[in-house]
C-alpha positions in Angstrom: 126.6 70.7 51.6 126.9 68.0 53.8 127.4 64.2 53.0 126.3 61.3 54.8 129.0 58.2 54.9 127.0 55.2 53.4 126.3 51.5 54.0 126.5 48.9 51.4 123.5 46.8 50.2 123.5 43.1 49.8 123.1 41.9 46.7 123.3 44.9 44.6 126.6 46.8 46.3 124.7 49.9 46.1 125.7 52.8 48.8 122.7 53.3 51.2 123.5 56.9 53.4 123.6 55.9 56.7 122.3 59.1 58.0 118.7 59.5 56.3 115.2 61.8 56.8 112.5 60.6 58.9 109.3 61.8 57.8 107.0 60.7 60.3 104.3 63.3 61.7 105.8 65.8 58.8 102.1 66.8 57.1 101.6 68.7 53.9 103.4 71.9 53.3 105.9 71.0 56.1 106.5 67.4 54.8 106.9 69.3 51.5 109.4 71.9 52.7 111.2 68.9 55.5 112.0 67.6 51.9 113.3 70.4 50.5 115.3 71.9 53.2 116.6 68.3 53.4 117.7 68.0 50.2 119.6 71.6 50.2 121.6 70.0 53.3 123.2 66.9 51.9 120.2 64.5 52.5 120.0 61.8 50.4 117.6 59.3 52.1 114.0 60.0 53.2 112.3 57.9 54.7 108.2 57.5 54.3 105.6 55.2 54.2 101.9 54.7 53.2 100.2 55.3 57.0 101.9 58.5 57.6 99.6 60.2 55.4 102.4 62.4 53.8 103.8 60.9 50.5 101.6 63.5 48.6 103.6 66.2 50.5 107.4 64.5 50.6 107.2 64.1 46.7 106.3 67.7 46.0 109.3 68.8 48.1 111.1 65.9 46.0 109.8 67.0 42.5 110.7 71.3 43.6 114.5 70.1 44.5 114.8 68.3 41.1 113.1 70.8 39.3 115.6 73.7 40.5 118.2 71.4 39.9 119.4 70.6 43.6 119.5 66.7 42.5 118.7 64.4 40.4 116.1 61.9 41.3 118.9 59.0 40.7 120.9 60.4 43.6 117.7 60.2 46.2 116.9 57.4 48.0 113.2 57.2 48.2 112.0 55.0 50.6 107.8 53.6 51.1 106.0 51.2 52.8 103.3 48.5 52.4 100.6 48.8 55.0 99.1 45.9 57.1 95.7 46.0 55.1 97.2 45.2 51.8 99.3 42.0 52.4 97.3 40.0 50.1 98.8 39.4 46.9 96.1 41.1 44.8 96.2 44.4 46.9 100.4 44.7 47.0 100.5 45.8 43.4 97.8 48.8 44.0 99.5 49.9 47.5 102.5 50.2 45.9 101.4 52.4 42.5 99.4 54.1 45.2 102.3 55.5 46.8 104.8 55.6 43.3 102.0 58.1 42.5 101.8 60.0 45.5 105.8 60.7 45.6 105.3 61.4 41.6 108.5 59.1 41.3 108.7 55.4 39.2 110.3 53.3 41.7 110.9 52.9 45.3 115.2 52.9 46.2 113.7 50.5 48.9 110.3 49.3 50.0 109.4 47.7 53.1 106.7 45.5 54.6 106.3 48.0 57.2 104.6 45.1 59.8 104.6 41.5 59.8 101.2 42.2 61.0 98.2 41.1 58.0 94.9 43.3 58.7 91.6 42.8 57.0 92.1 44.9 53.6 90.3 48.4 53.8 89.4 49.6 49.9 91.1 52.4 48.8 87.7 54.4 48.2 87.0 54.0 51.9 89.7 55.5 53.3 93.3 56.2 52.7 95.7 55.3 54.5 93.2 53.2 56.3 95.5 52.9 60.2 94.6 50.3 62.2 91.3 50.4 62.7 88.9 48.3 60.0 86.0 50.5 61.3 88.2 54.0 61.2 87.5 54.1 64.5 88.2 51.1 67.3 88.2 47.4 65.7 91.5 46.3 65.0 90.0 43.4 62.4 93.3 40.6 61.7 93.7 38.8 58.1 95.3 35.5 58.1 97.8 36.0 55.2 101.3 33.9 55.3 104.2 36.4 55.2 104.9 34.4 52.3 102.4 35.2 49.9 103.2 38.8 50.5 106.7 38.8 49.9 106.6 36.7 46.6 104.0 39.7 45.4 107.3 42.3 46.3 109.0 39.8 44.8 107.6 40.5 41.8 107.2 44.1 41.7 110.7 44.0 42.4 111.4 42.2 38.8 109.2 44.6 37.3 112.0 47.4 38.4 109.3 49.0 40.2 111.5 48.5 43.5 115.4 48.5 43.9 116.2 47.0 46.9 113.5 45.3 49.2 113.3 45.4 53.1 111.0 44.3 56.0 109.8 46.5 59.3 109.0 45.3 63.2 110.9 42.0 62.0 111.9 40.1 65.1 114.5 37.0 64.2 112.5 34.1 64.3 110.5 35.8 61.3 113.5 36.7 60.1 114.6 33.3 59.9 111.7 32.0 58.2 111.2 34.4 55.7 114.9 33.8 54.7 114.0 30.3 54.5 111.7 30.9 51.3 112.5 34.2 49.9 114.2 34.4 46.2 115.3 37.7 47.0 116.3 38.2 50.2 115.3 41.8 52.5 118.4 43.9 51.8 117.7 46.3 55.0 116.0 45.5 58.4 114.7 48.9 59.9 113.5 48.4 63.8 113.0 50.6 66.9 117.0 51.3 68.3 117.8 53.7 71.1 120.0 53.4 74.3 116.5 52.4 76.0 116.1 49.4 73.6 119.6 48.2 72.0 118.2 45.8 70.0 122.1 44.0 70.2 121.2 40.4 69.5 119.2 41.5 66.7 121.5 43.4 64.6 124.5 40.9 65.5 121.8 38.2 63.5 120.8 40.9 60.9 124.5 42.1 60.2 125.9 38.1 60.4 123.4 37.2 57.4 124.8 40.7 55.6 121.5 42.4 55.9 122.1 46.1 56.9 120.0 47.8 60.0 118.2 50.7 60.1 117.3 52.6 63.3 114.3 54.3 63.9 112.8 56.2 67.1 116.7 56.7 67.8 115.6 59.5 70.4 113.9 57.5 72.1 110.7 58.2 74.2 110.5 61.8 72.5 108.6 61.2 69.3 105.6 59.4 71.3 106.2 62.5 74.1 104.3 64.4 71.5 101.6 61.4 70.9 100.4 61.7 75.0 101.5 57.7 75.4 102.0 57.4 79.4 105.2 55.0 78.9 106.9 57.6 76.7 105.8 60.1 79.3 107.0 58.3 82.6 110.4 58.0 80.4 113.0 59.7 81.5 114.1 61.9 78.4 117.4 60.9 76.7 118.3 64.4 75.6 118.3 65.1 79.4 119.9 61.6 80.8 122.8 62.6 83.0 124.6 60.2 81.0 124.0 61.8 77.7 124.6 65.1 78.9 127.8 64.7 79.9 129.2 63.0 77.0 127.8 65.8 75.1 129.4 68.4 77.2 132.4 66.3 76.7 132.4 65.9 73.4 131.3 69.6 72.4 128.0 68.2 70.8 124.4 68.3 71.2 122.9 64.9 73.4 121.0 63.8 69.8 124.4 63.9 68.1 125.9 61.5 70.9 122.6 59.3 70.7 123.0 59.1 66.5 126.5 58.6 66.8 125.7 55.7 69.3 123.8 53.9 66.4 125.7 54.8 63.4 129.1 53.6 65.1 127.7 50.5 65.6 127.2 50.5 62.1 123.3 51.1 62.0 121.6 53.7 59.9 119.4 56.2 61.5 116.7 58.1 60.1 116.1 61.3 62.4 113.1 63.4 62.1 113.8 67.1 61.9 112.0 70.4 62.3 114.7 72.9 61.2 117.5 73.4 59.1 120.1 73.5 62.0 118.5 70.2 63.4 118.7 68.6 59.4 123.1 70.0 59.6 123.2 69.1 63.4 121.7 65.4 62.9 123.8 64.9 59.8 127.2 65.8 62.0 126.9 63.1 64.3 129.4 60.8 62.4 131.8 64.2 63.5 131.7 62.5 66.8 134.3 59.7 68.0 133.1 57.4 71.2 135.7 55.4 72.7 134.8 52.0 73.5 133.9 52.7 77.5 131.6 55.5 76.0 129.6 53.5 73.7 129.6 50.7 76.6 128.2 53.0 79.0 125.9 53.8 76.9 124.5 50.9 75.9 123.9 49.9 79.9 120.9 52.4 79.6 119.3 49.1 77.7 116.1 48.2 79.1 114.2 46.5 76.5 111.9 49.3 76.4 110.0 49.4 73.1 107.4 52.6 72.6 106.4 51.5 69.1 104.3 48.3 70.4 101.3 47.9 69.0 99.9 45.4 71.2 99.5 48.4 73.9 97.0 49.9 71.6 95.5 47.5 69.0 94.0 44.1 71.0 95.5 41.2 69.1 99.0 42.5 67.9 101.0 40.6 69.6 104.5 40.8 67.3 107.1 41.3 69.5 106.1 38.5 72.3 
């Protein structure tokens, strides 16, 4: 079985593993078995949330591991987040104990606030998860709600034991900074979009300096939103195919997502990966195998461009969080 090497949390010293299960676009049974398989390889992270429609599906992979005695639930780190429709404080509680349920688990390991984007709340009845849309189908409807008032209600889900460690999503660093300005307890994790196409080195130099740890996601770049038909992922050039990438891999004896990963995870980010098969879970997992040298990780880092794919302002008028 393989073991991931593991990041330290602020306050509570607990051992995050840096090399984690994305679960994004995994749907029923194969969110289910992604879980499993994940499990059976050394994962110890997986990564979820409310809008990817799949926590019903990750927990029953979750809840067939423990019951055959692969782990315990104390050794997973199961990881959720709140959606933009319920940032009021009176709709926090129920979006989380809507998604405890689904994963059939009693607390979150961490929980973030997966936007600092407020939407107009959607009832549970209507639809779940609701997306973007207040309609379901092309009105992006905005909710005025301070950042504030949402994090105190986390806050307090948080005392309740309900959540372990608490983190926040799409979190530039002037939010950053004023959430830190207010907040009892303070985000333990920031996870944002990292790849050699959008570096993101300012940000994690601020995140690291204030001891908050970073997690990657979208690490490969332009290929997850290949699959989604978006024309700037499309007119991307592919990482695993970058001349670049491809020759440090051929260099290195490794596949060109193991030298992407390891470009993250040396830099002492955590990634999150998505994978679709077992060899992908133990290839993904073996990227901390992998030593850079210093002109390596440089070079790679040139390939910065800024380019963000998740930005929901290209879809959803009015979402304008990463101006």
């Amino acid at each position: 079985m393989l073991v991931s090497p593991t990041i330290k949390l602020q306050p509570t010293g607990a051992e995050m593993p840096q090399v984690g299960f994305g679960t994004w676009k995994h749907y029923g049974q194969k969110a289910s078995d992604a879980v499993y398989e994940g499990l059976k390889v050394g994962y110890r992270l997986f990564d979820c949330a409310c809008d990817y429609d799949n926590e019903k599906g990750c927990g029953a992979g979750l809840k067939r591991a423990i019951d055959e005695g692969i782990v315990k639930r104390e050794e997973v780190w199961v990881v959720s987040k709140l959606w933009n429709t319920y940032h009021r404080k009176e709709h926090v509680r129920e979006a989380v104990m809507r998604s405890l349920k689904d994963w059939g688990v009693s607390y979150f390991d961490i929980y973030y606030m997966h936007f600092p984007i407020s939407l107009a709340f959607v009832p549970f009845e209507t639809r779940y998860p609701p997306g973007w849309y207040y309609d379901g189908k092309a009105e992006v409807r905005l909710d005025p709600v301070p950042i504030r008032e949402t994090w105190e209600a986390l806050e307090e889900l948080m005392d309740e034991g309900y959540i372990k460690h608490l983190g926040v999503s799409n979190m530039n660093s002037g939010l950053l900074m004023d959430l830190l300005s207010y907040a009892r307890i303070k985000p333990s994790v920031l996870q944002v979009e990292i790849h050699p196409y959008n570096a993101q080195f300012r940000l994690v130099e601020y995140a690291h300096s204030l001891g908050i740890a970073v997690t990657g996601y979208s690490s490969f770049g332009p290929l997850g939103f290949r699959e989604l038909n978006m024309k700037k992922a499309l007119d991307t050039q592919p990482l695993f195919t970058h001349p670049l990438i491809t020759a440090l891999a051929a260099s290195h004896a490794c596949t060109p997502a193991q030298i992407v990963l390891r470009w993250a995870t040396q830099r002492g980010i955590a990634v999150i990966p998505k994978s679709g098969t077992v060899r992908m879970m133990q290839d993904n997992m073996r990227n901390v195998e992998v030593h850079l040298s210093e002109e390596e990780m440089q070079e790679v880092g040139e390939l910065d461009r800024g380019l963000r794919f998740n930005e929901p302002a290209d879809d959803f008028a009015g979402c304008y969080i990463f101006c």
